[in-house]
N, C-alpha and C positions, 0 to 999 in steps of 0.2 A: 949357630944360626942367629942372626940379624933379625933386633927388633918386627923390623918391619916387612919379615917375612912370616918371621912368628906368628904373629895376629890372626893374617889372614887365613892363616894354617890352621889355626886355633876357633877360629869362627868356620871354618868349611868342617872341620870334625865335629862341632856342635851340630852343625845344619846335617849332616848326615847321621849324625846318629840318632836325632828325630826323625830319619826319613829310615833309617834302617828298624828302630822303633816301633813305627807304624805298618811299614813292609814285610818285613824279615829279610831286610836284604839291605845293600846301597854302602854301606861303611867304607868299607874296603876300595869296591870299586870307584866311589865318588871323589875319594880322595885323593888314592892313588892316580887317578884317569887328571883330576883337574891338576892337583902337582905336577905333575909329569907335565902338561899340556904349558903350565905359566912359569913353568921349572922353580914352581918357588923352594922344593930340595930334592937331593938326588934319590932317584926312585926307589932304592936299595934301602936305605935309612927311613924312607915314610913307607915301604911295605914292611920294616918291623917295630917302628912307632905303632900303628894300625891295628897290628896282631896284638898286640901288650894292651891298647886303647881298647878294643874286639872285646876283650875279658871282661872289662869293667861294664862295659854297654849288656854280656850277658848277666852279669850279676846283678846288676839294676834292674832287667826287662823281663825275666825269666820268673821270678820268684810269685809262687801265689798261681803262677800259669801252666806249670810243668801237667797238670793233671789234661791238658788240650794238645797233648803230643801225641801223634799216632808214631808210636812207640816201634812198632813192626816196622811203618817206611822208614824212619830216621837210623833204625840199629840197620837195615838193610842198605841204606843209602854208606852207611858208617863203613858200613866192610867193605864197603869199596872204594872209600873216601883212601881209609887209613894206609893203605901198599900202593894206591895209584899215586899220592904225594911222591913217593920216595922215588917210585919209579917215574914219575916225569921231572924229577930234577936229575935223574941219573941219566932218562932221557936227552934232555936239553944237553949235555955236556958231551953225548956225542955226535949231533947236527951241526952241521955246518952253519955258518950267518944264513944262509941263502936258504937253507933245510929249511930253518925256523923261521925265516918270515913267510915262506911260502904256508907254511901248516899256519901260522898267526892270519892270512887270507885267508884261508880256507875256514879256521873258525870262526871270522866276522861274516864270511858269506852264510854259514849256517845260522848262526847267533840270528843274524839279520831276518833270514829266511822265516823260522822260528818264532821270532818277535812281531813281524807283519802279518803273519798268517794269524796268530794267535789274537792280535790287538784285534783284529778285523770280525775274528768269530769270540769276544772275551768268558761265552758260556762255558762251563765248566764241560766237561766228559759226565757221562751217563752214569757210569761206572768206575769206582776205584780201579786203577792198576795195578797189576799184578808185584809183587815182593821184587820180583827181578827187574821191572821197569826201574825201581827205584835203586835197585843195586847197581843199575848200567850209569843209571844218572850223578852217583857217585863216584864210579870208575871216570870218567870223563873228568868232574869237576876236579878230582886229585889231580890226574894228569894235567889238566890246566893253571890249579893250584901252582903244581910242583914246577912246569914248565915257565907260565908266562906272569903267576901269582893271579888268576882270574877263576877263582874255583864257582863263582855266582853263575853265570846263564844256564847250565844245561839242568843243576837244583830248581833255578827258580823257574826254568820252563815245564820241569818235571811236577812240581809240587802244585804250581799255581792253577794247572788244567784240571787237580784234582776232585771232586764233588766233595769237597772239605770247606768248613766255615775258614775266613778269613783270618780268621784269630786262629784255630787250628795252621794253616799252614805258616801264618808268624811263627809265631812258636817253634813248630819243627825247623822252618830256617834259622832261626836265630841259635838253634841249639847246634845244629849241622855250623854255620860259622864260627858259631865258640869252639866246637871240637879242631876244625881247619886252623884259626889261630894259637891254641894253643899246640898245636904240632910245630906250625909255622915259629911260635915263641920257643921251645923246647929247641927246634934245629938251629934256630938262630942263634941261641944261648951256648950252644955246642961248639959253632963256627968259630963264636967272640963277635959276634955282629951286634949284639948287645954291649954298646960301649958304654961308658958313663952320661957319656950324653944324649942316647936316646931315652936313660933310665930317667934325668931328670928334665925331657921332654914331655915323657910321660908321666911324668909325677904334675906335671904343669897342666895336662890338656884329658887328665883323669877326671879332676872336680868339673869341668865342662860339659864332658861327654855325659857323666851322670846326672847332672842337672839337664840338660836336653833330654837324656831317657826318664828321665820324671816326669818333665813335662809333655811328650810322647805317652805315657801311662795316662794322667790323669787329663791332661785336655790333648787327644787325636781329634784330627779334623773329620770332621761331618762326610765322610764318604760313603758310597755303598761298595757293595759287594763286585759287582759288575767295575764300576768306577777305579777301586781298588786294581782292582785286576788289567784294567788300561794302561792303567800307571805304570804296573809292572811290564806290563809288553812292551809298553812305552820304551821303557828304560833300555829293554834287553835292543830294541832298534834301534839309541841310538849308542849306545855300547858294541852296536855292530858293525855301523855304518864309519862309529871310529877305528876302529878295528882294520876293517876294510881300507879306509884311506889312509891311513898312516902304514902299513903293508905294502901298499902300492906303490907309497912316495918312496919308502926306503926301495922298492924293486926298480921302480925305475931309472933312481938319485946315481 
């Protein structure tokens, strides 16, 4: 990779991993989603730059905080996280082009759905959900994972409606995407998709990412609770909205 693709590369995984930091969310999807979009490298090689970066962002943002994890959602979300991967890449490999972008529209229109209804009412639920909500919301996110590498929206629509502090639901996200990466790392390492050169991409865009999650820990921006949770609906809308039109382009194209 060329200089001067490098940089910018290296300054969007800083900027997301303050924003996944603060959220429990955004790493993956920010990078990958803005890569892909200015092709600054091929999608393949920054989804497992990402997973290997992922690790380092929990080992920075995690420690000191693990006692704020609702332990019951995350191990229930987990079991369903860990066989939905495997089975949506075993998925993906026997859909057609045509299969899979149609199912890629159908999850931007839910994504979307989701994220507009949610931004619009941002109060939490009354009540906790039940163990199984969070195991379905894990089934789906593997599957997404394993299929299209987008294991974020149906976690973060799941967690975020929760009557859990803010800081509680980081945390569980953050530990739910370190488990997804390192799967994602372990498979990739398996394939040989870890070549020497994403090993010393990673070595390069490590000291970054954990200086952003530093700064994330000790100065987060001034938000509330409500605010917070904008953001996130925010996201999941326009995660959707892209989703949706790049789906369509290639249906139509």
């Amino acid at each position: 990779m060329t200089l001067d693709r490098l940089i910018p590369l290296l300054a969007l995984m800083g900027a997301a991993s303050y924003f996944q930091t603060v959220t429990g969310f955004g790493l993956g999807m920010i990078v990958i989603g803005v890569a892909s979009a200015t092709n600054l490298a091929p999608v393949t090689s920054v989804a497992a730059l990402v997973s290997v970066v992922t690790l380092g962002n929990c080992a920075i943002a995690l420690p000191g905080k693990l006692h704020h994890v609702d332990w019951r959602a995350v191990g229930a979300a987990t079991l369903g996280i860990v066989p939905s991967v495997i089975a949506g890449v075993a998925l993906l490999n026997y859909l057609s082009a045509a299969a899979s972008t149609v199912l890629h529209l159908l999850l931007g229109i839910v994504v979307l759905y989701g994220g507009l209804g949610s931004a619009l009412r941002p109060a939490p639920l009354e009540r906790r959900s039940g163990n199984r909500g969070f195991f379905t919301s894990g089934v789906f996110g593997g599957l997404l994972s394993g299929m299209f590498s987008i294991s974020g929206p149906p976690l973060i629509y799941q967690f975020y409606r929760q009557p859990l502090s803010v800081t509680q639901i980081r945390c569980a996200l953050i530990v739910l995407f370190g488990e997804t990466a390192a799967i994602r790392t372990a498979f990739s390492a398996s394939t040989g998709q870890l070549n020497a050169t994403i090993w010393l991409q990673a070595a390069i865009a490590l000291p970054i990412v954990c200086l952003s999650t530093l700064a994330a820990r000790h100065r987060p921006p001034p938000l509330s609770g409500v605010a917070t949770r904008r953001i996130a609906f925010g996201v999941l809308v326009i995660i959707g909205g892209q989703l949706v039109l790049s789906s369509v382009w290639r249906l139509v194209a």
